[in-house]
C-alpha positions as CSV (number, residue, x, y, z in Angstrom):
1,X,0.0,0.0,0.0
2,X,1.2,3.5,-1.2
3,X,1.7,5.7,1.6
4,X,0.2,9.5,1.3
5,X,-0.5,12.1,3.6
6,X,-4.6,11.8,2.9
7,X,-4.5,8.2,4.3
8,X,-3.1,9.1,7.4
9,X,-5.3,12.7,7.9
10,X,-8.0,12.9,9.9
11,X,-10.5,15.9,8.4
12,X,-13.0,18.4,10.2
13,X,-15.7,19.4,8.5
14,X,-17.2,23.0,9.2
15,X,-20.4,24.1,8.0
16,X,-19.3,28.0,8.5
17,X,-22.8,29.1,8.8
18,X,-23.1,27.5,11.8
19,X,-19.7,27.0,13.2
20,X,-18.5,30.9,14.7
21,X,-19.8,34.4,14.5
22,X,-17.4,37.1,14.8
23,X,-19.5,39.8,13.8
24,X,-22.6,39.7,15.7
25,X,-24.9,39.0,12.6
26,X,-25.9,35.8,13.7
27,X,-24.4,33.9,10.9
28,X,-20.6,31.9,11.4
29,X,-18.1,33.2,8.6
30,X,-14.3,33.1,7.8
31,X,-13.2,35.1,10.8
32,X,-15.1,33.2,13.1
33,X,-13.2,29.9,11.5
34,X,-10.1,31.4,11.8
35,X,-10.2,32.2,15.7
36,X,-11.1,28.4,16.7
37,X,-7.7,27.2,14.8
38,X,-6.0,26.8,18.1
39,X,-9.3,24.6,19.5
40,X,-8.9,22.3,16.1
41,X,-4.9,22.3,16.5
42,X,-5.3,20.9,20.0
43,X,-7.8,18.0,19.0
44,X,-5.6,16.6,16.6
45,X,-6.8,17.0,13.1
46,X,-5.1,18.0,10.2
47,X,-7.8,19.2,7.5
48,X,-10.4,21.5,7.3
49,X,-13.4,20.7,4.7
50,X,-14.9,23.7,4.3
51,X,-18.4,23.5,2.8
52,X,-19.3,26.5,0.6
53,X,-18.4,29.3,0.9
54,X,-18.9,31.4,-2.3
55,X,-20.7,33.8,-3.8
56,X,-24.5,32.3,-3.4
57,X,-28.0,34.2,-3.4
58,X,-28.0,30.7,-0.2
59,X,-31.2,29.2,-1.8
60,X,-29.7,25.7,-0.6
61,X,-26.8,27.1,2.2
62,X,-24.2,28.0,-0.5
63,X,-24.4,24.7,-2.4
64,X,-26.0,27.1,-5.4
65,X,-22.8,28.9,-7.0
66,X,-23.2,32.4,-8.6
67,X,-19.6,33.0,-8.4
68,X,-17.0,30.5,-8.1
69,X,-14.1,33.2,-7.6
70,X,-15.2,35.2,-4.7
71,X,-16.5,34.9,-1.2
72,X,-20.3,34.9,0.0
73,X,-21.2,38.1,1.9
74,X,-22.3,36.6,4.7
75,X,-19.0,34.9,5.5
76,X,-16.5,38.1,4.1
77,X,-14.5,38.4,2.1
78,X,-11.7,37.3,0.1
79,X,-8.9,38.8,2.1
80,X,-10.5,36.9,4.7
81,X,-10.3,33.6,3.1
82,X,-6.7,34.4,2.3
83,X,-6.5,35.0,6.4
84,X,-7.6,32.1,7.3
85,X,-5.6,29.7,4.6
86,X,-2.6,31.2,5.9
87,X,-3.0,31.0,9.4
88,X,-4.5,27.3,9.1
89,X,-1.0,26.4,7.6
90,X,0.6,27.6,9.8
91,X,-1.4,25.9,12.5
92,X,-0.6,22.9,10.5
93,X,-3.8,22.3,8.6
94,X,-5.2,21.8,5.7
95,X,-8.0,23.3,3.7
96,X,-10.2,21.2,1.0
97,X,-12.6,23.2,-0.3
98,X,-16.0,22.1,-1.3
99,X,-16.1,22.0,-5.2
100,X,-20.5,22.4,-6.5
101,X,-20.0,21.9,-10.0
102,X,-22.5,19.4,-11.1
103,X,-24.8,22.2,-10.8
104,X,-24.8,26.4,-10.2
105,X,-26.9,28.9,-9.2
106,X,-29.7,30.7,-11.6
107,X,-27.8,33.7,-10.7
108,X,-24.4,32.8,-12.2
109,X,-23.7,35.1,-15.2
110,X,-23.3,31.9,-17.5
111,X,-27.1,31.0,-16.0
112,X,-28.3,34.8,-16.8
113,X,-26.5,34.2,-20.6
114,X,-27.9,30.9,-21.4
115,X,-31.7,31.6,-20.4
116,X,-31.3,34.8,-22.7
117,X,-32.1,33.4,-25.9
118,X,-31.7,30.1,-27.8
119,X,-29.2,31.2,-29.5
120,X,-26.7,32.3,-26.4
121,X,-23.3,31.3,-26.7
122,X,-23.7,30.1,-23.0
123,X,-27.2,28.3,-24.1
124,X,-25.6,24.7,-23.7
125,X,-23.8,25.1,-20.9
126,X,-27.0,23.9,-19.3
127,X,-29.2,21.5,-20.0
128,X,-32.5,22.5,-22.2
129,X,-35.5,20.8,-23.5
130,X,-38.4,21.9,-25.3
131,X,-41.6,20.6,-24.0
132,X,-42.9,16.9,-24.4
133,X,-46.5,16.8,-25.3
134,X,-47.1,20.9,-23.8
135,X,-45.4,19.2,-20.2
136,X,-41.5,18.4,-18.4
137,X,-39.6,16.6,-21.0
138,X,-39.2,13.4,-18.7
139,X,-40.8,12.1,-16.1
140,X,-37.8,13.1,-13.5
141,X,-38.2,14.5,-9.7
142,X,-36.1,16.9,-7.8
143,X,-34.2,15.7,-5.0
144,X,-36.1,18.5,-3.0
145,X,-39.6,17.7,-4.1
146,X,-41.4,18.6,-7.4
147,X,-40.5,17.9,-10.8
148,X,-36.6,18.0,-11.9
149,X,-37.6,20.3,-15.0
150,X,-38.6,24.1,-14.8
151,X,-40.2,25.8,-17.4
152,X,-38.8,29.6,-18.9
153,X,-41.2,32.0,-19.8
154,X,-38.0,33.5,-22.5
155,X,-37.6,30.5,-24.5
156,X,-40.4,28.3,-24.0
157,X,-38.1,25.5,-23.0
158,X,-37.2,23.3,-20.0
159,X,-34.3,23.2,-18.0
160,X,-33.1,20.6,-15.9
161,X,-32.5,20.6,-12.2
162,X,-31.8,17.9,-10.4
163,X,-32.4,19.8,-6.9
164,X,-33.4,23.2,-6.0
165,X,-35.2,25.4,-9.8
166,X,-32.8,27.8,-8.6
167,X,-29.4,25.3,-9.2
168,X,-29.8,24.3,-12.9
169,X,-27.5,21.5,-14.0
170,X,-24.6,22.1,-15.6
171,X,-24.0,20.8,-19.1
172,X,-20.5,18.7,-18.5
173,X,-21.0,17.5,-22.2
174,X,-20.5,20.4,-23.6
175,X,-16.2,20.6,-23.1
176,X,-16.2,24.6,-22.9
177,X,-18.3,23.7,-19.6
178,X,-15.4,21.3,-18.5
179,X,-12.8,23.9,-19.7
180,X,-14.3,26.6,-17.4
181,X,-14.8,23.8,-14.6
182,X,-11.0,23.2,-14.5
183,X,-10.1,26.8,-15.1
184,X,-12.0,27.6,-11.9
185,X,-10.0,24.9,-10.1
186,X,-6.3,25.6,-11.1
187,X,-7.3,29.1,-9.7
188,X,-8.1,28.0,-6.6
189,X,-5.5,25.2,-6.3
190,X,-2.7,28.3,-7.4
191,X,-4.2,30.2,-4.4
192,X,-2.8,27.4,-2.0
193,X,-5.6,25.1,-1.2
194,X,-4.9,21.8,-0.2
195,X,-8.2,19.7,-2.3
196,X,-11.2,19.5,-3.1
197,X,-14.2,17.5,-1.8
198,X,-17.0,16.8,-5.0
199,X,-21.0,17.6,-4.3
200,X,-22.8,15.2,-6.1
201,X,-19.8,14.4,-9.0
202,X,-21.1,10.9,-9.5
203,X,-24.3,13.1,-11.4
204,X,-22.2,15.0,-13.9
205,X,-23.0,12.5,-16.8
206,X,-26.6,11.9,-17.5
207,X,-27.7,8.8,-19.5
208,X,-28.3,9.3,-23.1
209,X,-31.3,10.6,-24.1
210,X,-32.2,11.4,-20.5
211,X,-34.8,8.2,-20.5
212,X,-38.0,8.2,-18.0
213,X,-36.9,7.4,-14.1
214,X,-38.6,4.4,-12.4
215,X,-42.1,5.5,-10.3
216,X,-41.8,3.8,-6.8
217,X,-45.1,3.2,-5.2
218,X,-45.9,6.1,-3.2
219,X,-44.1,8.7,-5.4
220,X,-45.7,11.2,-8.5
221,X,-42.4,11.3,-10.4
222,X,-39.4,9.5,-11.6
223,X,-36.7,8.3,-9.7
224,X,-33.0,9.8,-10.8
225,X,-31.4,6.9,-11.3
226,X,-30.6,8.2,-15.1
227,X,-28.3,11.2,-13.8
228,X,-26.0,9.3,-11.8
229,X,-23.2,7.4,-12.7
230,X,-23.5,8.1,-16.0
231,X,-22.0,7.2,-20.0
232,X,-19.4,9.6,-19.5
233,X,-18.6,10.0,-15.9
234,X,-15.4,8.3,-15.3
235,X,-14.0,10.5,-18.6
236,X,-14.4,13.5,-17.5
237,X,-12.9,13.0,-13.7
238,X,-9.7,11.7,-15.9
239,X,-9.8,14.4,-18.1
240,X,-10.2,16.6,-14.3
241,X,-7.3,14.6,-13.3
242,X,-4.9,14.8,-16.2
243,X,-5.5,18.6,-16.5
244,X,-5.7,19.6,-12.9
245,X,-5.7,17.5,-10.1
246,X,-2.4,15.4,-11.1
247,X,-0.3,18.9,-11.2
248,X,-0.9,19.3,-7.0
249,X,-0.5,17.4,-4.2
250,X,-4.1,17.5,-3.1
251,X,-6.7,15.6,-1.6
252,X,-9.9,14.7,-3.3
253,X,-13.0,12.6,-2.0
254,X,-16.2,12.8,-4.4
255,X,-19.4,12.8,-2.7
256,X,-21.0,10.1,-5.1
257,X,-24.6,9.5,-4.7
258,X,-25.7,6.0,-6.2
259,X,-22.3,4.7,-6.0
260,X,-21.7,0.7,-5.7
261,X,-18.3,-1.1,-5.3
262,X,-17.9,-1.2,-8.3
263,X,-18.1,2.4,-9.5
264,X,-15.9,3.5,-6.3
265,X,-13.0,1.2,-7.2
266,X,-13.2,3.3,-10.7
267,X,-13.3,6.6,-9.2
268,X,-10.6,6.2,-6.0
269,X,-8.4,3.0,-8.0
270,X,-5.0,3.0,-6.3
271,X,-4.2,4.2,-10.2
272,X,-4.7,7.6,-8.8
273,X,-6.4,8.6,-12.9
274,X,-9.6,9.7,-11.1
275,X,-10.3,10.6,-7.4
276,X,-9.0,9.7,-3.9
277,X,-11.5,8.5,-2.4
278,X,-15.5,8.7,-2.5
279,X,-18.7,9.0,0.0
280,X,-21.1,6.2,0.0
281,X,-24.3,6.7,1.1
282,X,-25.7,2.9,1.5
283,X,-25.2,2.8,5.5
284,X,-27.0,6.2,5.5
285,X,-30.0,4.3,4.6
286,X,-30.2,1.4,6.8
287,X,-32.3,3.6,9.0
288,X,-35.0,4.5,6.0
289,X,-38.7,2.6,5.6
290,X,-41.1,2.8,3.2
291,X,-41.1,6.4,4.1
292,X,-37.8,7.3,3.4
293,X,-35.7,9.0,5.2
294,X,-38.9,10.1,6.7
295,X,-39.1,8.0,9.5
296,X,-37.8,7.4,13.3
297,X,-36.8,3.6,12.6
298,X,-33.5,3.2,13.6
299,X,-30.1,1.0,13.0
300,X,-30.4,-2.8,12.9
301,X,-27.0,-3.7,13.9
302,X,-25.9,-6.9,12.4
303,X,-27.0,-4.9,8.8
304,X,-24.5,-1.8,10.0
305,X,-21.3,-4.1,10.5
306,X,-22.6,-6.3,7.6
307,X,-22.4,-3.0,4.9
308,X,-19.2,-1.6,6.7
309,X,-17.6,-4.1,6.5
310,X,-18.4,-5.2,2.9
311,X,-17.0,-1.9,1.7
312,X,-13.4,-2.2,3.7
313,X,-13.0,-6.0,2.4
314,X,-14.2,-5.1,-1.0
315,X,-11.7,-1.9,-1.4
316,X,-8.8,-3.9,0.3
317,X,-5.7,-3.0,-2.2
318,X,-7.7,-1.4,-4.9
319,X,-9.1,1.6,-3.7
320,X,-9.3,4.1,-0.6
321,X,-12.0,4.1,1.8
322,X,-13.7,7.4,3.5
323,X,-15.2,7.4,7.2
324,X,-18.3,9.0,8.2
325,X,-20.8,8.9,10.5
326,X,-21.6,12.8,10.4
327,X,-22.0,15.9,8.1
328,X,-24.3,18.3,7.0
329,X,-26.8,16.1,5.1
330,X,-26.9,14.1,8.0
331,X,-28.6,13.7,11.4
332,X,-26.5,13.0,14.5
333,X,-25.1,9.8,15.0
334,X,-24.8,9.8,18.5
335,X,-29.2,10.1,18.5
336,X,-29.0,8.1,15.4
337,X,-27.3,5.1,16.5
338,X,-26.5,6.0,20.4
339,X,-28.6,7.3,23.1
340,X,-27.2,10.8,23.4
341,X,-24.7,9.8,26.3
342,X,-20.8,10.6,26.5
343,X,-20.6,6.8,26.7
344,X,-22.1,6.3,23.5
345,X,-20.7,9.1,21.6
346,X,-17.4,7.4,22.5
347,X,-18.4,4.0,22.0
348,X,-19.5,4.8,18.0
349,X,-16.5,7.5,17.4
350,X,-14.3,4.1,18.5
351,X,-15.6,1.8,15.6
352,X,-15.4,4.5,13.1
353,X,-12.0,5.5,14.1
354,X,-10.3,2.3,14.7
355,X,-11.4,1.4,10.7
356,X,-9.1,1.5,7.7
357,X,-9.9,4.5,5.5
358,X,-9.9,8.2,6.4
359,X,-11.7,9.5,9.4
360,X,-14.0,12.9,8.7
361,X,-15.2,14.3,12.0
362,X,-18.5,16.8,11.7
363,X,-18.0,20.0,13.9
364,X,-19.1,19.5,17.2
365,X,-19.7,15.6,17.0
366,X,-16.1,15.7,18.7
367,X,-18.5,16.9,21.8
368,X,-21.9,14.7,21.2
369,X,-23.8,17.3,19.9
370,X,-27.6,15.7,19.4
371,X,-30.3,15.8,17.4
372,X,-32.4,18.9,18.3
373,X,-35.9,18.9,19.4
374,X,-37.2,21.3,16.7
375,X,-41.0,21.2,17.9
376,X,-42.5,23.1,15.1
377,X,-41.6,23.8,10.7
378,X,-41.2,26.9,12.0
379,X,-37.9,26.3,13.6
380,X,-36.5,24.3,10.9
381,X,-34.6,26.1,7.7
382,X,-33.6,23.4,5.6
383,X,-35.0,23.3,2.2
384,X,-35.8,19.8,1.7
385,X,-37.5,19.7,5.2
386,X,-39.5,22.6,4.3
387,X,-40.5,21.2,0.7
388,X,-41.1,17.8,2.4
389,X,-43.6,19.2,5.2
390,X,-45.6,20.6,2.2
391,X,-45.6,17.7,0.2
392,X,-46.3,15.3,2.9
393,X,-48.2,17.6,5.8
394,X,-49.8,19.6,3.0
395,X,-51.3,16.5,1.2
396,X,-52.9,15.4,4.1
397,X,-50.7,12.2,3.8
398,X,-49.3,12.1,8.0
399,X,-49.9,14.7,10.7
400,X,-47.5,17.2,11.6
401,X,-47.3,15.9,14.5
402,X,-45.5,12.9,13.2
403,X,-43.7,14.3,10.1
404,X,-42.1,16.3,12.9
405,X,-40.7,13.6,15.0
406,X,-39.5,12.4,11.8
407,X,-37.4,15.5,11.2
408,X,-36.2,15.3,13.9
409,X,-35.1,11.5,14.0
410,X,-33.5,12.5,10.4
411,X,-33.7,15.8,9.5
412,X,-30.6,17.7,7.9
413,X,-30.5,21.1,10.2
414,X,-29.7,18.6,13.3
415,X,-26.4,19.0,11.9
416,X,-27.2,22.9,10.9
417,X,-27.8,24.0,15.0
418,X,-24.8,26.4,16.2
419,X,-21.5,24.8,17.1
420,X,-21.9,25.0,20.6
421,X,-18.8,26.7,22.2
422,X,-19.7,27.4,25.7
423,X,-22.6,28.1,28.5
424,X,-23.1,31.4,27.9
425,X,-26.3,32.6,25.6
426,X,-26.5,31.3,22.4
427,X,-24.2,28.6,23.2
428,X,-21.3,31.1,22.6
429,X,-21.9,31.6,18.6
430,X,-22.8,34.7,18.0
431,X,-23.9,38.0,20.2
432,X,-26.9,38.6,18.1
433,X,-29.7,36.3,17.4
434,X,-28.6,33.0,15.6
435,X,-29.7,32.0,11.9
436,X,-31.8,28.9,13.4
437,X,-32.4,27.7,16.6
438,X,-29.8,26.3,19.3
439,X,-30.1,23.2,20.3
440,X,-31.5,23.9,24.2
441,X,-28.5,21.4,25.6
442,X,-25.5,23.6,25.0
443,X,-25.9,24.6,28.7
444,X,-24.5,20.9,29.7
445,X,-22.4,20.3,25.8
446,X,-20.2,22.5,24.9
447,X,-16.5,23.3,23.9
448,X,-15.7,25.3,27.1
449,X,-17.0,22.6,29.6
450,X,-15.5,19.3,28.0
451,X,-11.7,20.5,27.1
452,X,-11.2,20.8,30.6
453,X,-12.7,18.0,31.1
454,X,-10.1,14.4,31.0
455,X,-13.3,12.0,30.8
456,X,-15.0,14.2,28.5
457,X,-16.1,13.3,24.3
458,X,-14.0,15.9,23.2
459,X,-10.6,14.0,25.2
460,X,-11.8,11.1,24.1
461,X,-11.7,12.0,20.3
462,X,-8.4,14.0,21.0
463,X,-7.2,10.8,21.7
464,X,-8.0,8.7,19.1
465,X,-6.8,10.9,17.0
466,X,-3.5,11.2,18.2
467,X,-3.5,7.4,18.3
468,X,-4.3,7.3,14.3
469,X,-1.4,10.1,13.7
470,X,1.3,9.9,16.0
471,X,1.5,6.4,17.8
472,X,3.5,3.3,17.4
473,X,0.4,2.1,16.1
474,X,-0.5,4.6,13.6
475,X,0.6,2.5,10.4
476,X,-1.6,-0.8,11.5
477,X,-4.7,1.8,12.1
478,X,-4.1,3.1,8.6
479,X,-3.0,0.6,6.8
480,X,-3.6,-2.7,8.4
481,X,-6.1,-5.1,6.8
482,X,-9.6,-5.2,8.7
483,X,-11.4,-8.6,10.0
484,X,-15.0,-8.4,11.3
485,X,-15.8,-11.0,13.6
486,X,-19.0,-12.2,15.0
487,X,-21.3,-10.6,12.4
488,X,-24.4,-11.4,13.5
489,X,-23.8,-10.4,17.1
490,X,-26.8,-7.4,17.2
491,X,-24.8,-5.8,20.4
492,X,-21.5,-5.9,19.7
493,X,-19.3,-4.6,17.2
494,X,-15.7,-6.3,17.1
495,X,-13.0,-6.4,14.9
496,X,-9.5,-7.4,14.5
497,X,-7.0,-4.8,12.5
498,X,-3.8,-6.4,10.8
499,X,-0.4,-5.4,9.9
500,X,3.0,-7.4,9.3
501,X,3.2,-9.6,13.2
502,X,0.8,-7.0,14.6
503,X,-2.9,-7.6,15.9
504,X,-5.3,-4.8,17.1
505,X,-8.6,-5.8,19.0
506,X,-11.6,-3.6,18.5
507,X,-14.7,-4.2,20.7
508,X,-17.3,-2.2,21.0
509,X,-21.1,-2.7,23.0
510,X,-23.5,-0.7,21.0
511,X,-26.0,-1.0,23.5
512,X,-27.1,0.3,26.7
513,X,-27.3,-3.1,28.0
514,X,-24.7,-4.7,29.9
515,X,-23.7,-8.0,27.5
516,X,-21.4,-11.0,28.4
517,X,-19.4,-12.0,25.4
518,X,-16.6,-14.6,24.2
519,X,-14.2,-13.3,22.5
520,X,-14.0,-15.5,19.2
521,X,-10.2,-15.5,18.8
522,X,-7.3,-17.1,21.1
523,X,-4.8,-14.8,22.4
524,X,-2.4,-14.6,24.8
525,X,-2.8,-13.3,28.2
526,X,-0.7,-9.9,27.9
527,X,-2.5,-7.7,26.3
528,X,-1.5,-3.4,25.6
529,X,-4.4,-1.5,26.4
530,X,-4.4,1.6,23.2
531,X,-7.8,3.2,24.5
532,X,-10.8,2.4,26.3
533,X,-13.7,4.8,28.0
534,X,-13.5,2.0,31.3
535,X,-10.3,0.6,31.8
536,X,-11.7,-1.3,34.9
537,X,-12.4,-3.3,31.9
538,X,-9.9,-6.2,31.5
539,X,-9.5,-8.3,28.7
540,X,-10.2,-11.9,28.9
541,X,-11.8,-14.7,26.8
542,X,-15.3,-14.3,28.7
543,X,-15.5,-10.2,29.3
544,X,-19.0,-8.4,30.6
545,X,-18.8,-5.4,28.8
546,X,-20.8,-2.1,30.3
547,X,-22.8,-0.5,28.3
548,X,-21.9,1.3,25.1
549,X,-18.1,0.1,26.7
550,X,-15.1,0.7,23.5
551,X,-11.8,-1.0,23.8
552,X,-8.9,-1.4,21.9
553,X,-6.0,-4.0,22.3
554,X,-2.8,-4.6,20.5
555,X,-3.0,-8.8,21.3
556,X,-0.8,-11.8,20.6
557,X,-2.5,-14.6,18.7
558,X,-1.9,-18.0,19.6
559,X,-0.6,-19.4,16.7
């Protein structure tokens, strides 16, 4: 296995909105990032993935583009970004910016150009269709409710939009798109930044023809099945690669919606012609019903360890595997899959940390920040939650009641609530009043409380990651081969970790039971504790395990 510096990194992602406020406006920006480099430094990590943080009107929080060369009001301005990239490496981090280029905002000059007239120059930099029988030109929905196509009054044509009406899709067929694209990007990577992590680049190449999606009971419109993965898709990320990406020594994960095994090896191949690494989404779903997302069911899990583990055995030696529990699409693992205690927040940081693949940590999971108790739509600003509650509520299909305790089982503004910093009002984010609500529990969970504190989430991450970076066991944590044992166990989660004569022990209890279990491998009696959240806790062939109890062990097989 090739050594590189993005194996062995552990990444923060900050959602700025939310993250610091250093002007009182109620809204995190640049400046606010810039004065929590010290907190980041001192837990340990090494990157800093920014989500957007362009020029946006903010119909979808920055991820609709109507500049890719300058910096969103809200968050400053470009002298600021400059600021902070300097100071972060100098603090010994990283920056990978968020790259939106499937897709950009209606108000991008090349959006204004191409609706003009038929005729544009700019016209197929999107992507247009003239009516099907006076309607949408397939039967296609938006990710955020509605149909995918919106009509314009100017032309009399469709455009496609596989979100938001106001983030048309880019044309990537056209190759004066693509030369733009990668002009954009040797800007930024000239500027200094370290990478760039992909929104949606597994839908940049639509199928042919842009054929009818599949109607699953229960929906009005097509699924999107056509736009992903796509004829062309592996061409233009080599293309991306041989003209930009292959000149810098940067970091690139592609956030790849749809993506199976076999597409990922393609895009992250230890080749290096495409991408780093990619973002699944299948263990996001384990937790959906016939409802969707929309739901409170939770985690089975023997199906967890069963699709985790799939992925590390199936990208052993071909391709490079990304960790996640967290980010801003997604709820809060530690309601998700724990039961909001330090305990389990540690136990669940443990199994994800302890894996082969790069670790990305979601600003303030590093404390076990929940879920948020949102009560009403009122409170909630997300897009998709907004169109959902109108679709659903609106229809008369559930009761708000219940849509709400959906939302907030799964909703994406659980991860949108203010980083919460310390005890003082507004959880320490800003001195005016806060873009959405904060979660009522930063009182007890916050920065300011748990650095101080030796026992607390935030130690316990601070030393995990230390043991991934700079241990004598870093090199079997990032490169040893991984071995799930006892698969079907639906309490415990246990692995072994291999490298050379070396043997790690993973065992986690995800459960807030206590559980007696055998440990299904003989070792020998001296064991070296790495970390644990109980080291009462010895190891030993029969071992009650507390609940939600994580330990790792370097062990000795007998042979």
């Amino acid at each position: 296995m090739e050594k590189k510096w993005w194996k062995e990194s552990v990444v923060y992602q900050i959602y700025p909105r939310s993250f610091c406020d250093s002007n009182g406006d109620g809204i995190g920006d640049l400046n606010g990032i810039r004065s929590k480099l010290d907190y980041l430094q001192n837990l340990g990590i090494n990157v800093i993935w920014l989500s957007p943080v362009y020029k946006s009107p903010n119909d979808d929080n920055g991820y609709d583009i109507s500049d890719y060369r300058d910096i969103m009001d809200d968050f400053g301005t470009m002298d600021d970004f400059d600021a902070l990239l300097k100071e972060a490496h100098e603090h010994g981090i990283k920056i990978v910016m968020d790259l939106v280029v499937n897709h950009t905002s209606d108000e991008h000059k090349w959006f204004i150009e191409s609706r003009s007239s038929k005729n544009n120059s700019k016209r197929d930099y999107y992507i247009w269709r003239e009516p099907r029988n006076g309607k949408e030109p397939n039967n296609w929905g938006s990710c955020f409710s509605g149909s995918a196509w919106q009509f314009d009054e100017t032309t009399g044509m469709y455009y496609l939009h596989c979100f938001s009406k106001k983030q048309p899709d880019l044309n990537w067929d056209n190759p004066k798109v693509r030369d733009e694209v990668f002009d954009m990007m040797t800007w930024w990577c000239d500027k200094g930044i370290d990478g760039f992590r992909m929104d949606v680049i597994s839908m940049i190449s639509k199928v042919e023809g842009l054929p009818d999606g599949k109607v699953w009971p229960g929906s009005k419109y097509g699924d999107l099945a056509n736009t992903t993965n796509g004829p062309h898709v592996h061409d233009y990320l080599k293309e991306m690669n041989k003209r930009v990406l292959s000149k810098y020594d940067i970091m690139t994960v592609g956030e790849c919606a749809g993506v199976t095994i076999g597409e990922a090896k393609k895009y992250a191949s230890d080749d290096q012609t495409e991408l780093n690494m990619v973002f699944q989404f299948e263990h996001m779903g384990l937790d959906y019903d016939e409802n969707g997302k929309w739901t409170t069911k939770r985690f089975y899990l023997p199906d967890l360890k069963e699709n985790l583990t799939k992925w590390e055995y199936e990208l052993e030696g071909k391709a490079w595997n990304s960790l996640y529990w967290d980010n801003h699409d997604q709820p809060r693992i530690v309601s998700r899959l724990g039961d909001e205690t330090p305990q389990s927040a540690k136990c669940i940081a443990t199994i994800l940390h302890m894996m082969k693949g790069t670790p990305y940590v979601y600003q303030g999971e590093e404390l076990g920040m929940t879920n948020c108790r949102f009560g009403k739509i009122d409170n909630c600003r997300d897009i998709e939650v907004i169109n959902a509650y109108k679709d659903i509520v609106g229809s008369g299909k559930r009761t708000e009641d219940d849509f709400m305790k959906a939302v907030e089982a799964k909703g994406r503004d659980n991860a949108r609530t203010p980083m919460q910093w310390d005890s003082s009002e507004n959880a320490g984010f800003t001195t005016g009043k806060p873009w959405i609500m904060v979660n009522p529990n930063y009182e007890k969970i916050n920065a300011k409380a748990e650095v101080d504190d030796e026992d607390s989430v935030y130690n316990y991450y601070k030393r995990l990651i230390n043991i991934r970076r700079n241990s004598d066991w870093s090199d079997i944590i990032v490169y040893g081969e991984y071995e799930l044992l006892d698969p079907k166990d639906e309490n415990v989660f246990v692995y072994l970790r291999k490298l050379n004569n070396k043997t790690l022990l993973v065992i986690c209890n995800v459960s807030s039971k206590e559980t007696e279990y055998r440990v299904p491998v003989d070792f020998k009696d001296e064991a070296a504790l790495l970390i644990s959240d109980n080291e009462n806790v010895k190891l030993q062939k029969d071992i009650k395990l507390p609940p939600w109890f994580a330990g790792v062990w370097e062990i000795n097989l007998n042979k």
